[in-house]
VEXMI-649914 format. One record per residue (C-alpha): x negated, y negated, z negated. Coordinates in steps of 0.2 Angstrom, whole numbers, plus 5000, padded with zeros to 4 digits. Example, Ala and Ser with C-alpha at 12.3 -4.5 7.8 and 13.67 -1.06 7.14 Angstrom:
REM residues 2
493850224961 493250054964 
This chain:
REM residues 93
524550255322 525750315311 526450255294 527150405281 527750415264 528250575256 528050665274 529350545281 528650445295 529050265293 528250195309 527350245326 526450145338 524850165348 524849935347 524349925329 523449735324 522149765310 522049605301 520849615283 521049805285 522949815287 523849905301 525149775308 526349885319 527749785330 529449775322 530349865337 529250055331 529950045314 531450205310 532650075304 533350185291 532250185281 532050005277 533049895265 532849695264 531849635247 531849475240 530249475236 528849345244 527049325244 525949165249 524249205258 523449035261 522949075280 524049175287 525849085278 527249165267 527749345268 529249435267 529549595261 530549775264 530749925252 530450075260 531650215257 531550405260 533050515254 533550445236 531750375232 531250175234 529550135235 529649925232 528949805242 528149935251 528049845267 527649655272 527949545287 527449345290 529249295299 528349115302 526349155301 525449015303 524448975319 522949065313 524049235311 525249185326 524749375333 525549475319 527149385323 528649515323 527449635314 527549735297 526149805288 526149945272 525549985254 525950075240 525550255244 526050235262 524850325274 524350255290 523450385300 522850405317 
């Protein structure tokens, strides 16, 4: 699987977890670079409180574009130290 915006692939990794349609892809097969820290934060009430990065591809910032659970709750324990996408960003085979 891979995770693209604007032609730019963001991650790559054939151990995707699909939870409620979401591909959650492990931390370690994000390009680094193109990531920057949000302060934004989300409660889901089963899997906890996300966090979120903005992804960024030459001088354009697509906010909040991705999302991780950095303590998910025992029900979610498997998406640990994984991020999932939205907001225009493709994840294709």
């Amino acid at each position: 699987m891979k995770a693209i915006w604007k032609g730019t692939v963001l991650a790559e990794s054939n151990d995707t977890i699909v939870v409620e349609g979401n591909h959650y892809f492990p931390a370690g097969s994000l390009v680094m670079g193109h990531f920057r820290p949000s302060e934004t934060h989300s409660r889901c009430p089963w899997k906890g409180t996300a966090s979120y990065h903005d992804v960024v591809v030459g001088s354009e910032t697509n906010k909040d574009a991705a999302w991780f659970y950095p303590e998910p709750s025992e029900k979610a324990a498997n998406i640990k130290d994984r991020v999932a996408f939205w907001k225009g960003v493709s994840v294709i085979v």
